[in-house]
N, C-alpha and C positions, 0 to 999 in steps of 0.2 A: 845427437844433434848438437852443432854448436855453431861457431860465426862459419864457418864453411861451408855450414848448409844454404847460408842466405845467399851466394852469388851461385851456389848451384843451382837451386828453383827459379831463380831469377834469371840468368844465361841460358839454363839447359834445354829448356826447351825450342831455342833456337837452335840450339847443335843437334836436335832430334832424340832429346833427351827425354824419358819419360819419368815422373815420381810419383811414388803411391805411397803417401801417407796418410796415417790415424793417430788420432789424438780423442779423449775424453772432454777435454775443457780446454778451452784455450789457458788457462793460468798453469797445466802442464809445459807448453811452450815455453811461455815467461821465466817458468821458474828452473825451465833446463838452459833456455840461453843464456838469462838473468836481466835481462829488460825487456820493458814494456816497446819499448820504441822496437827492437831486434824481432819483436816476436808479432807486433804487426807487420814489419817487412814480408816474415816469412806467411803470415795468413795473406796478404794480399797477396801473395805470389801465385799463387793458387790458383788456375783458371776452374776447375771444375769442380767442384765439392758436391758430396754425398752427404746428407744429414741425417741420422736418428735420432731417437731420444737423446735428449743431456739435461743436465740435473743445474747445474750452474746458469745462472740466469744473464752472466753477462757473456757468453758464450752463444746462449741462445739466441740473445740481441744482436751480437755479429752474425748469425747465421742466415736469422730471419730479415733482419734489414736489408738485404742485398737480393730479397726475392721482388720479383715484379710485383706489380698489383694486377689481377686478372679482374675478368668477367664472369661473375657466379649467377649461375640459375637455378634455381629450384622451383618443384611442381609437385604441389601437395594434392594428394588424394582426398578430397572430401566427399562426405553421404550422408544425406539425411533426407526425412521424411520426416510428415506433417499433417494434418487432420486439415480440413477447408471446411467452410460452411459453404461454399459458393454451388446452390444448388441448382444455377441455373448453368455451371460447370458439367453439371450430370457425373459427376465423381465426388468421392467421401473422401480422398486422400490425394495427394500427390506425391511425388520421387524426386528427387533433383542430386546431379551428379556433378556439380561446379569441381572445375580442379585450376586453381587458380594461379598462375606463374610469376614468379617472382625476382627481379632483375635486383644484382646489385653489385659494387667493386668492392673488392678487399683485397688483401696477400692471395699468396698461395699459400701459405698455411698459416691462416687467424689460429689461436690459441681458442682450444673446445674441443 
């Protein structure tokens, strides 16, 4: 990878060009082009990116900054049960099965 690589990510896929690239960290880029400025060219180039794990925190910053924020839900299972006095209830106990749902925005992938 070097300055040649950045007008071919950048043009090639207009000429029906396709590129499959990996990288560990983005400071692998930097430190093969040798600027910071060069090596964001070629990360922005990039329309589709794939993410896993990475170890480097400023890598994970670019990665995860450019996710949407979705709509999360969640639906907890709760149970419990309870003794009453309420004798004109005509039952010693009750059951209750609440499962209560939970709305909120965040990334697509919150760190957890």
């Amino acid at each position: 990878m070097g300055d040649e690589f950045i007008p071919l990510i950048n043009k090639g896929g207009g000429a029906g060009m396709q590129v499959t690239a990996y990288t560990q960290t983005e400071s692998d880029i930097e430190a093969r082009i040798g600027s910071s400025a060069k090596a964001a060219q070629v990360t922005g180039n990039f329309n589709t990116l794939i993410m896993l794990r990475v170890r480097e925190n400023r890598t994970a910053q670019l990665l995860t900054s450019q996710l949407p924020e979705v709509d999360v839900y969640t639906k907890t299972l709760v149970s419990g049960h309870a003794d009453t006095a309420d004798v004109e209830e005509g039952a010693g106990f009750y059951i209750q099965y609440p499962g209560p749902c939970r709305y909120c925005q965040g990334s697509a992938a919150e760190r957890g």
